[in-house]
C-alpha positions, 0 to 999 in steps of 0.5 A: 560127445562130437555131434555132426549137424548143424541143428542145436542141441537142446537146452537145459532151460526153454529159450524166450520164444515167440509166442504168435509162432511154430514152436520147435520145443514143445513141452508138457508141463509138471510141477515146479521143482520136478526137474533136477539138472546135474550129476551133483543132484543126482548123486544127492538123490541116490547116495542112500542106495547101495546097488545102483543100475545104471542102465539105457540106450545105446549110444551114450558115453558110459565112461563119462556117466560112470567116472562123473557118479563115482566122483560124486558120490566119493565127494561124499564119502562113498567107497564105490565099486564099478562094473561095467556091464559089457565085461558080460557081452558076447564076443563080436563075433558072436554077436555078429553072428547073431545080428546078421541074419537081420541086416539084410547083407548087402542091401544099403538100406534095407533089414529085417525086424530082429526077434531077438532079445537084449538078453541074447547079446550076454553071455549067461555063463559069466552072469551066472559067475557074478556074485555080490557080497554083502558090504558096505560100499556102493556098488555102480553096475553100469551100461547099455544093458546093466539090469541084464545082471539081475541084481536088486537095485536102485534104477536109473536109466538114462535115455538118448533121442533118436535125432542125436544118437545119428547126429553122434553116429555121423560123427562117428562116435558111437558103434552098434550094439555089442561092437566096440567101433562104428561102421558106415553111417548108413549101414549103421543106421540100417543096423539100429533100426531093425536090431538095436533099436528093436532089441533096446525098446522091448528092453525098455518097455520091461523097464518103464514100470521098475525105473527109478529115476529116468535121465536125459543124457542128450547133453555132454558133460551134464544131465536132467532127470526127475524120478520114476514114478513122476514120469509114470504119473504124468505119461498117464495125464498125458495120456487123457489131455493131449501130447505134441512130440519134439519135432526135428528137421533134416537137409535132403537133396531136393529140400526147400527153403519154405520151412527155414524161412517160416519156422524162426527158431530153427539153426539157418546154418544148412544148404535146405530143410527137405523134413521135419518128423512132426510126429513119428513114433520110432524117432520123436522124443517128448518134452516135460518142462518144470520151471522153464527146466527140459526133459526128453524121453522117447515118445515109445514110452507113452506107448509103452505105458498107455497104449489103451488110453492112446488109441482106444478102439484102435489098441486091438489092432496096433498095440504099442505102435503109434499107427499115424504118421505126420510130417513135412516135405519141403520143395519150395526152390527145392527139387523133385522127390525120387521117383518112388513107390511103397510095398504091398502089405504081404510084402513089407511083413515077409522081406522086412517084418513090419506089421503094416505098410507105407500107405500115404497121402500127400495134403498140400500145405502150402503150393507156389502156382506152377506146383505140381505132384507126379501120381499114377501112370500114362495111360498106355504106360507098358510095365517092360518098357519102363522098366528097361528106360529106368535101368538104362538111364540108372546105367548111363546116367542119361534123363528119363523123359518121367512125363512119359510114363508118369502122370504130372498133376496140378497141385495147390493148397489143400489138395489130399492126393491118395498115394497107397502101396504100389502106386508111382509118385513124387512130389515136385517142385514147390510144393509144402506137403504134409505128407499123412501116412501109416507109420513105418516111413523107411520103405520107399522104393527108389525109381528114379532120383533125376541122376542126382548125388546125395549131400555127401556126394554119393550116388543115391541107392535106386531099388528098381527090382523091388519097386516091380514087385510091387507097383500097381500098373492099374493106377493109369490114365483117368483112373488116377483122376478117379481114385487118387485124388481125394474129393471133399464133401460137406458132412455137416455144417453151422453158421460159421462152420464146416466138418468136410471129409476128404475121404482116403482111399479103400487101402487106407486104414486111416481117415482124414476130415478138415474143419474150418471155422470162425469161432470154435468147434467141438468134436468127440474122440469116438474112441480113437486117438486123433492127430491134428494140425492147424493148416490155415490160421494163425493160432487156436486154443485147445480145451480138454479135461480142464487143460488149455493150451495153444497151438500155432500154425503147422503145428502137430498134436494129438488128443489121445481116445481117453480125452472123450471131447474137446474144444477148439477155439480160434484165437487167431484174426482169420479163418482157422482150418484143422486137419484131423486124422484118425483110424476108421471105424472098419480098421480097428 
């Protein structure tokens, strides 16, 4: 399948990778032998089984599954039958009926959560219709949605990365759920995030305990799988060890050049890198790797199976979603953000159907000496003013002097600046933020963008209405200074280190502590998962439930509640310095 990014796709085996480095392909390890690559093996492992569901994500091409297993399964000596199930769908009609109370209409970017269920998008009459004689040939029900029809069978279900399934829709090679050609890429994306992907994922949540063998079909004409049960088995280790998610990059507007230039591995055949997802649930995959062999499947399923395990006291409170988001922000030679805010908790769950809110914070990686960060307002800002310059200039295309509604603070390495729903912000120029945050990551209301075009040239959508429901003109003057930059204290300390909270503001549901040491550190879960990053250093060692692994400089990972205690050592030649953020104690 066409593909339109210039990131590369990921490879059957592991590349040589240097060692002392970020690695872009971080994977789990299972036992030699568990990770079987081809359609040929596949059929070895399922031409035993006479109904076999071929079930999975959206975006995957079913012509080439099906005629690729049929082939070699009759290769065998197999008669084979086929059904396709979208045979059984809806007609798009009423499938767009269905869906579009959930798009939001004309907004470019914004829906609501869908409340609907895979099983919606079928017509039952024509289920119900289908019978399957006893016989002798092999039967083949495949496609998105294939476990709909109900029959005992052998499961296969084949699983698609969030970051190619949008590399394929910008090709224009996939469509939504139930439609047969794509639309926009952006009003597609808007239609996977609040339906396909809603609908997909508590499908596939049913399905996890009852998948036979599971597949990575991110790669045209070839695949890798490994069974069920396997999968089952090492999401449960997982789940009491560690867990780093495959981290992908993207080119914005305003991107910089800091993560191309210290991250090797990475495809130098794009203009900028303005993110890398380090660890977001609704978008990252994770990585099993058996004799150098990858498999990725979507990060949702270790939510999905050990969410208790995972978050501990914090599973009451957020289930299966993930509630802690870590990723890059990259201006260094690179532009301003959009001028910006985030909704109100009341807000985002009646316009949107979220559960909880963009509450973020910005820690300042890494700053060239003029870095700055925008944050909160002047101090005699007037809310009707700025609104009318922010429409005039959006109208005209004429500049906004920003600087006179909106505070410019000084920025250098290790600043936390707090930025909770309502609160005006953007990072500028030359800054590597790690931007700590509550999950949900789509949701920014758009101000101001400095009269710039998106990389297709279009005009970048502002959502200045939405942004008034919703700013908080409190956030001013010496109160910013107050409240909206976090100031670190020395919780305890030894002979060669230091546990400093930066403590997080009251809306904040999530905490933020550094440790800095020399040698090594131990530090106990309490009870919740803690996501971790290696923020000054070169490299430590992780020590957990008799498991070591390394970890290189900004590199994310996790240590889910069930690990208990574990062990950092500093393996590296200078100070290392580790952020850890996790739920407090009073959000749970």
């Amino acid at each position: 399948m066409k593909r339109k990014t210039s990131q590369f796709l990921l490879p059957i085996e592991k590349p040589n990778h240097d060692k002392k480095s970020y690695d872009i392909y971080p994977a789990f390890h299972v036992k030699d032998g568990s990770i079987n690559v081809g359609y040929k093996t596949l059929a070895d492992k399922i031409c035993n089984e006479k109904v076999i569901i071929l079930d999975g994500y959206i975006g995957l091409d079913w012509e080439e599954i099906s005629s690729s297993l049929k082939l070699s399964l009759e290769d065998r000596g197999l008669r084979v039958i086929i059904l396709n199930i979208s045979n059984y769908l809806k007609s798009e009609k009423d499938i767009s009926d269905l869906v579009n109370p959930f798009l939001g209409g004309e907004d470019p970017v914004f829906g609501y959560r869908a409340d609907i269920e895979l099983n919606d998008f079928f017509d039952n009459m024509k289920i119900d219709s289908l019978k399957l004689e006893e016989s002798t040939n092999t039967i083949l029900i495949y496609g998105t949605g294939a476990s709909q029809l109900n029959f005992d069978g052998f499961l296969v279900y084949f699983d698609l990365p969030k970051n190619e399934l949008q590399y394929r829709m910008r090709a224009n090679e996939v469509a939504n759920l139930g439609f047969t050609k794509g639309k926009n890429p952006k009003q597609m994306y808007k239609h996977f995030y609040f339906v396909d992907w809603i609908v997909l994922n508590k499908e596939k949540k049913k399905l996890l305990p009852k998948i036979d063998i599971i597949v990575d079909k991110q790669r045209s004409r070839n695949l890798c799988w490994m069974t069920g049960e396997l999968l089952r088995q090492e999401l449960n280790n997982m789940s009491k060890k560690y867990f780093r998610v495959r981290p992908w990059f993207e080119s914005g507007v305003w991107g910089g050049q800091w993560i191309r230039e210290k991250i090797h591995d990475l495809s130098q055949d794009v203009p900028n890198y303005a993110w890398s997802f380090e660890m977001i649930v609704p978008e990252n995959g994770l990585l099993f790797e058996s004799e150098g062999k990858l498999l990725e499947v979507s990060f949702d399923m270790l939510m999905f199976q050990e969410q208790e395990n995972i978050l501990g006291k914090a599973a009451k409170r957020f289930g299966d979603e993930f509630p802690i988001r870590f990723d890059f922000l990259d201006t260094f030679q690179g532009g301003n953000l959009s001028v910006q805010c985030h909704p109100k908790p009341d807000y985002i769950k009646k316009e949107f159907g979220e559960n909880f809110t963009q509450d973020e914070t910005y820690y300042i990686l890494d700053a060239e000496d003029d870095a700055e960060v925008y944050l909160g307002f002047q101090n005699d800002i007037d809310e009707t003013k700025f609104k009318k310059a922010l429409e005039h200039s959006y109208e005209t295309k004429e500049t906004l002097d920003v600087e006179s509604y909106v505070q410019k603070l000084p920025a250098k390495k290790h600043d936390l600046f707090l930025i909770p729903h309502g609160t005006i912000h953007c990072s500028g120029t030359n800054n590597m933020v790690l931007e700590i945050s509550a999950t949900p990551y789509i949701f920014t209301f758009k101000m101001y963008d400095w009269l710039r075009m998106d990389l297709d040239g279009n005009p970048r959508p502002m959502n200045i209405d939405r942004a008034f429901e919703n700013l908080n003109f409190e956030r001013k003057g010496q109160n910013v200074q107050d409240t909206l930059i976090s100031k670190p204290i020395v919780e305890n300390s030894g002979d060669d280190w230091k546990k400093i909270h930066l403590p997080t503001h009251p809306d904040h549901f999530y905490d933020v502590y550094r440790y800095e040491f020399e040698d090594k550190i131990h530090i106990d879960t309490k009870q919740q998962c803690h996501v971790l990053m290696l923020v000054e250093g070169e490299t430590i060692e992780l020590n957990v439930n008799e498991d070591k692994r390394t970890f290189h400089y900004a590199e994310t990972f996790a240590i889910p509640a069930a690990a208990k205690n574990y062990t950092l050592i500093n393996t590296g030649n200078k100070q290392a310095k580790v952020i850890v953020s996790f739920v407090k104690e009073n959000a749970c």
